[in-house]
C-alpha positions in Angstrom: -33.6 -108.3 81.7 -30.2 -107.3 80.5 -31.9 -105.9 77.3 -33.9 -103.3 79.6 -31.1 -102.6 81.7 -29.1 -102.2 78.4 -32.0 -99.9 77.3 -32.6 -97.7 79.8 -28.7 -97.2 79.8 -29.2 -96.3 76.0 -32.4 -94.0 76.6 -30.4 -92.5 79.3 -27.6 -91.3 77.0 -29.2 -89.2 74.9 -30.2 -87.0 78.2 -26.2 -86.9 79.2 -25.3 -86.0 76.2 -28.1 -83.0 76.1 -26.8 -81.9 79.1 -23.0 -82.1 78.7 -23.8 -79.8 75.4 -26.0 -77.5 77.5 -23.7 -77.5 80.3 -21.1 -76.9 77.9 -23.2 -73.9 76.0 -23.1 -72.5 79.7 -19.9 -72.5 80.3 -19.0 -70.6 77.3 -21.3 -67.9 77.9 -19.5 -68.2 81.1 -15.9 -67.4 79.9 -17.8 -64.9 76.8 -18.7 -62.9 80.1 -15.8 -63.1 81.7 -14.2 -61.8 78.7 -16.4 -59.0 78.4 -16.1 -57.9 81.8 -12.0 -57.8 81.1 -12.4 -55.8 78.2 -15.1 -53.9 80.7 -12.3 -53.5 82.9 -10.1 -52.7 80.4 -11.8 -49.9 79.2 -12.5 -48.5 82.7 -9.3 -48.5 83.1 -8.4 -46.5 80.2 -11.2 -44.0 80.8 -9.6 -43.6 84.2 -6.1 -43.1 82.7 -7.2 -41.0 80.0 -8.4 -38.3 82.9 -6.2 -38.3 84.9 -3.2 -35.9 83.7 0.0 -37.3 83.1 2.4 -35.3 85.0 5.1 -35.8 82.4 3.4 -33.8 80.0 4.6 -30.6 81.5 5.6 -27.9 78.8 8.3 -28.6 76.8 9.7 -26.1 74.6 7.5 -23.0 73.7 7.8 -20.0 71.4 5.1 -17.2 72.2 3.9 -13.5 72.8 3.1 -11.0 75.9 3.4 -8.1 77.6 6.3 -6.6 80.3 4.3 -4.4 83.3 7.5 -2.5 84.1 7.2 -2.1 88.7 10.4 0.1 89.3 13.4 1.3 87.8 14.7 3.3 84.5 17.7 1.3 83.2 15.7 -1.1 80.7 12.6 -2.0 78.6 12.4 -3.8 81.7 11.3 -1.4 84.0 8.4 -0.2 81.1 5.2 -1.7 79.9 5.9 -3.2 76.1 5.6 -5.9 74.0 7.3 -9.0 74.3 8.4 -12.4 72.6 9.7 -15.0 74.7 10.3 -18.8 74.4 11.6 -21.6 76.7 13.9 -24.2 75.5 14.0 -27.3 77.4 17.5 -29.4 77.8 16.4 -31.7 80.1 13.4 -32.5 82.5 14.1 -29.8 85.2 16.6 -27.4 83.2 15.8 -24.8 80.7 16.9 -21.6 78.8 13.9 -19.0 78.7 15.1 -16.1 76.0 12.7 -13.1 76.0 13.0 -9.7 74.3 11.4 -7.0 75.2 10.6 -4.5 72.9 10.8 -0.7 73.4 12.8 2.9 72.7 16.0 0.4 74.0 15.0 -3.4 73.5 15.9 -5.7 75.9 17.0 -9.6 76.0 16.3 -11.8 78.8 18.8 -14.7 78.8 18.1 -17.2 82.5 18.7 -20.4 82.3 16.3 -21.8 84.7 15.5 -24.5 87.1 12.0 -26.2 87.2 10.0 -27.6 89.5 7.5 -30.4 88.8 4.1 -30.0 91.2 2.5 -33.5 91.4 -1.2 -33.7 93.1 -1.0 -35.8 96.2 -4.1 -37.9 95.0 -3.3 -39.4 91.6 -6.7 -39.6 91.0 -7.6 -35.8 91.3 -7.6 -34.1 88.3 -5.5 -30.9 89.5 -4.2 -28.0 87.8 -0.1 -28.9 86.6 1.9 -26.6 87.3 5.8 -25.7 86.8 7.5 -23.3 88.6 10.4 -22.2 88.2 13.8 -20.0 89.3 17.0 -18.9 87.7 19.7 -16.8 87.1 21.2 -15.0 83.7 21.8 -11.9 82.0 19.7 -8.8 80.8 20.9 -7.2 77.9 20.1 -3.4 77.0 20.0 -1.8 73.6 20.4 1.4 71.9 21.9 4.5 73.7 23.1 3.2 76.6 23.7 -0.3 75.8 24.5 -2.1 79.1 24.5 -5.7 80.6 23.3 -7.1 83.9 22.7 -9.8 86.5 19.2 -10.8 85.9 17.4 -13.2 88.5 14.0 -14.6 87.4 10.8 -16.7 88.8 8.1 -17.4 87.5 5.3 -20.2 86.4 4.1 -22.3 83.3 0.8 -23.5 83.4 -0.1 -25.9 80.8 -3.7 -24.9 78.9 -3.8 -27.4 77.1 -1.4 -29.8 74.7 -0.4 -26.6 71.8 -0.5 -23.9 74.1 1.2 -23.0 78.1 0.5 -19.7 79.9 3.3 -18.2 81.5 4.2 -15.3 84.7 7.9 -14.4 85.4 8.7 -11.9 87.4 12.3 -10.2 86.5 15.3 -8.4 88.3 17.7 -6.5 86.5 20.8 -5.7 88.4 22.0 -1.8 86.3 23.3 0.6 88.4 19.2 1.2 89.6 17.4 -2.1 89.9 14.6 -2.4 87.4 11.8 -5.3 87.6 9.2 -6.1 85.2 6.3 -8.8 85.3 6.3 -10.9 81.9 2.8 -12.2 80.9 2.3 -14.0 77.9 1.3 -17.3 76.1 3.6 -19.7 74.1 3.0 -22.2 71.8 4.3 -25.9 72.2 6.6 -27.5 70.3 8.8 -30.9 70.5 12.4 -31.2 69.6 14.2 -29.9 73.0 
């Protein structure tokens, strides 16, 4: 009797052991799935990141071209419609130095040193326009004849286009013994290094 208890015991383990190594196989296609629905996550995760704009990539430094629409005046370049270059230089996060000059019969430099303002979207997840505007205070320099300098008070705005390149409006107050504005269009290209 203790021979057919002994083997049904022994008939009986090689059953245990085909289910310990099935219920084993399971298990390890349990944590293989939960792996790949980490790595799932993971990449979800990135794809989410990866749209959503990351507000501290506002424009640094740029170097670029546009045009001045002159509005009123007579003292300046700056009260005429012309060519211009114009760059920003970043110091810091909210503080920059935007040189222009405008070209004409007497060119003009621009010289603010500006404040800027960073625009964040209320819902991160929103994928809204970034913008920086901005407001500041320097001098306007005129050439030539009647060469002259001035208060100049700016705003204006940088959008980002993309990663190389930032569209910018600034509209500028020369202080001369007649006030002369102009509206500075252009587009710079980024650079890194400020």
């Amino acid at each position: 009797m203790s021979n057919i208890i002994l083997g049904k015991n022994f008939l009986a383990l090689p059953g245990i052991a085909a289910l310990v190594i099935l219920g084993g196989g399971h298990s390890v296609n349990a944590q293989t799935v939960s792996e790949k629905t980490q790595s799932s996550n993971q990449v979800a995760q990135a794809d989410i990141e990866a749209a959503i704009p990351n507000q501290n990539q506002t424009p640094g430094s740029y170097i670029g071209i546009g045009t001045n629409i002159g509005i009123t005046g007579g003292s300046s370049a700056l009260s005429d419609g012309n060519f211009s270059f114009m760059s920003k230089i970043r110091f810091t996060k909210s503080l920059s130095a935007r040189p222009s000059v405008i070209l004409g019969t007497d060119t003009t430099f621009l010289v603010p040193i500006t404040y800027d303002f960073s625009v964040k979207p209320a819902d991160p997840l929103t994928t809204p326009v970034t913008i920086v505007p901005y407001i500041g205070v320097g001098a306007v320099i005129q050439t030539g004849d009647k060469s002259e300098t001035a208060v100049l008070v700016t705003g204006g705005v940088d959008i980002p286009l993309n990663q190389k390149f930032t569209a910018t409006a600034a509209i500028n107050t020369g202080f001369f013994d007649t006030v002369d504005v102009g509206i500075l269009l252009g587009v710079g290209y980024n650079f890194k290094g400020f």
